[in-house]
Structures are given as C-alpha cells and as structure tokens.
N, C-alpha and C positions, 0 to 999 in steps of 0.2 A: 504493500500500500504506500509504505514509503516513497520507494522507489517510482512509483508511480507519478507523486505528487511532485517528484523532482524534476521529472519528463516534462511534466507539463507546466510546471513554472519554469523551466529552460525553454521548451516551444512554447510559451507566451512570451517568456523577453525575447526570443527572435522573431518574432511575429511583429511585435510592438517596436522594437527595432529597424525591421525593414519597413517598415510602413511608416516611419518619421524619416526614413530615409528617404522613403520615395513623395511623401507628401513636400520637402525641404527641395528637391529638384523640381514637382511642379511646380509651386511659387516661386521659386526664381527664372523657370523660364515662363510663366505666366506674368509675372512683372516685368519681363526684359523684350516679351514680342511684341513686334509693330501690330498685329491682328489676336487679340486675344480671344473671340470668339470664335476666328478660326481653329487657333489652338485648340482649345477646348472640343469644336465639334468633332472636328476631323483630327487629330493628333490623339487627343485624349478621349475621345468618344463618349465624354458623359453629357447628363443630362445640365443644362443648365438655363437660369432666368435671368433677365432684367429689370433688376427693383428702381422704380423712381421713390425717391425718400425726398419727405419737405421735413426739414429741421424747424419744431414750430419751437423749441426754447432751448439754450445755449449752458441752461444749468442744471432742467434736471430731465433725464432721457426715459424714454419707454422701455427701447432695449436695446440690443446690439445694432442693429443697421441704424437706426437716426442717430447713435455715440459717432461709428465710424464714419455716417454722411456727415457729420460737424470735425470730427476730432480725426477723421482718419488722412493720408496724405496720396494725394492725387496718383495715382500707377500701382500705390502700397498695396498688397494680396495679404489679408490677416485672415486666421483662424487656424486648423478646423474646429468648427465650433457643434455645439449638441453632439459631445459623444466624436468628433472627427466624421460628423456626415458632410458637411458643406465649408468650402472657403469663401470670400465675399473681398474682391477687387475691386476699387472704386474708377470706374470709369472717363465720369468728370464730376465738375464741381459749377454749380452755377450762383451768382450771391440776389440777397434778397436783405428790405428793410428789417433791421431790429431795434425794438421801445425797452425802453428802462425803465421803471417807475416803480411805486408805491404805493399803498393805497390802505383805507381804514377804512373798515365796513360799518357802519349801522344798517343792522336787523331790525326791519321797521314790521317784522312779526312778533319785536322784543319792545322798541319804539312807537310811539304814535308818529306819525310825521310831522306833527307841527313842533313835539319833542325833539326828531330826531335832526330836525332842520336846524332848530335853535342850540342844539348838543353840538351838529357842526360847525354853525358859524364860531360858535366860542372854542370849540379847538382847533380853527384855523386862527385865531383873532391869539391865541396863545401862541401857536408854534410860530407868525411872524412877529411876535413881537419879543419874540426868545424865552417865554416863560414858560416855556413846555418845547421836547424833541418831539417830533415824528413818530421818533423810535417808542418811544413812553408814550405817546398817545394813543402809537396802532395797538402795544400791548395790552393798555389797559381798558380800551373800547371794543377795537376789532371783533367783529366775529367772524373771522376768514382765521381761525386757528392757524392754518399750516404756514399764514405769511407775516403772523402777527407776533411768532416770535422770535421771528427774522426783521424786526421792527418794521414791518408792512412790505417788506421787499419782494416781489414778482421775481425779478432776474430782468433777462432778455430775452425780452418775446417777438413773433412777427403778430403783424396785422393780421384779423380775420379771425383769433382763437378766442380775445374777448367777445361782452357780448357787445352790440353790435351801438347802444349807446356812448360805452366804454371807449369802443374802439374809433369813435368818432372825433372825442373827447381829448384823447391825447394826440390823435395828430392835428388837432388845432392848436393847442398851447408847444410852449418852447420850455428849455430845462431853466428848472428852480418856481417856475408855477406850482401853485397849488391852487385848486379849485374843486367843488360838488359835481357828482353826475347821480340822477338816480336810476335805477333799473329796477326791474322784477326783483332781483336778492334783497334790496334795501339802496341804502343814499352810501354812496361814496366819496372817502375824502380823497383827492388823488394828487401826489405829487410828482414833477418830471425829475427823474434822479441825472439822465444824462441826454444827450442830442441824441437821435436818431444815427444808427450806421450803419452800413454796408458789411455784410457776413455771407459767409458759406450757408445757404440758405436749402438748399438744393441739390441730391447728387444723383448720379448715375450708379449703381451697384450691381460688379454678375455675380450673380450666385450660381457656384459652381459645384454640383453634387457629385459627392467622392463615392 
C-alpha cells in the first residue's frame, strides 16, 4: 500500500511538473505572437473566447477578468486560473471617464424630508465652515454602511453605474463642490473629491481553454 502511494505521489509531481512546463511555453509564445488567435486555433487547437470587460470601478473588483481588464498589462497572458482550466490574455485596452467623490446618505425611510432637508443643509453649512469633516459627518449620518466608514468615499467610478439622478449631478459640479441630490434611496450629500480622468476603462480579453 505503501509502495503504492509513492507511485502515485511520484506520477502526480511529474504530471504536475510537465504540465507547468508546458503551460510556461504556451504563455510565452502566446504573448510573443503577432496572431494570437491564430495560435491558439490552429497551433494549439483549443477552444477559446473573447470577453469584452467594462471596468465600472478602479477599487473594488467583481473578479478576475475586470482586476486584469484595469490592472493587467496590455500582451500580458496570466493565469491558469479555476483549477488550470483557462489563461486570459489581454488583447487591448480602450480608456473611459472616471468620478471620484463622496457622498452621505439620508434614509428619508429613517427621515421625514423636511427633517432630512434641514439635517443636510446644516451639515453642509458645518463641513464648509470647518466645524465638522466629511469624514465624521458620512460616519455618523450615512446610511450607505459600506462607504461610511471609508468617510463616505465611493472610489473611482464611471458614469452610468449610479442612479441616474446621481449621475447627473456630479458631472455638473467641479472638484471641492458639495451639494444635495435626492433619489429613490433618500437625499444625498455629495462631494467632488477629485476632477474627472481618463482610465483603462475597457478591455479586450481571450480566454483560452486548456
């Protein structure tokens, strides 16, 4: 039985062996060819696709393919990923608007609105006149948990993932604004943390099944 279990932890590391050997030469001639689908079809004979990925925010990811369409480098071949079934090549990279900002929610299910109006105006009427941060205001109002105690900080987002009030709303103002919008969730306090800019917004990905 011994003997047995030696066999086959010796034929699993050379199995596992040659198979990082041989996945370490497709990715480098998969990153070095002018035609990579060609490769792929006709050289390598697997099956493979082409994902379009929209990078909607720069801090925090869904999963592997929108990390590598933001974070990954243009020719770069990473993985294999789930188990060594598939690689993911990024083909190209196309850029797209990203927002910065902030924001403090009142829950005008928590609020009356003529409360929640008058709750904003006075901690906007605080945070400019320095007698209150941002940070300490989204903590101790917000009801948007997950950004409240990040002191109301969104990240980098694009256009189009807010709602659609929102989304109106900051690409009118310029950075260091603050100002209300209200929506369906409740009244928003929102401030512009930085300008607008151009990012990797966009990419090409093959996924290539091993």
């Amino acid at each position: 039985m011994l003997k047995k279990l030696l066999l086959l932890f010796v034929f699993s590391s050379i199995y596992i062996t040659v198979f990082c050997q041989q996945i370490a030469v497709i990715k480098k001639e998969l990153e070095t060819t002018p035609d990579p689908i060609g490769y792929v079809k006709y050289k390598l004979k697997k099956k493979f696709k082409i994902d379009t990925v929209t990078v909607v925010t720069t801090t925090n990811f869904v999963g592997i393919s929108d990390s590598i369409a933001y974070k990954g480098k243009l020719g770069k071949v990473y993985g294999p990923f789930k188990k060594g079934n598939y690689l993911l090549k990024v083909l190209a990279k196309l850029p797209n608007t990203f927002y910065h900002v902030s924001h403090i929610v009142l829950d005008t299910s928590t609020f009356n609105v003529k409360f929640a109006n008058n709750l904003a105006d006075t901690i906007i009427a605080k945070i400019k006149t320095g007698r209150a941060g941002f940070d300490n205001m989204a903590l101790t109002y917000s009801s948007d948990h997950a950004s409240s105690t990040k002191g109301g900080d969104l990240g980098w987002f694009i256009r189009g993932i807010m709602l659609p009030q929102l989304d109106e709303a900051i690409a009118a103002h310029k950075k260091g604004d603050i100002f209300k919008v209200w929506t369906d969730v409740g009244l928003h306090i929102v401030t512009i943390k930085d300008n607008p800019k151009k990012d990797d917004g966009f990419a090409l990905l093959l996924r290539v099944l091993l």
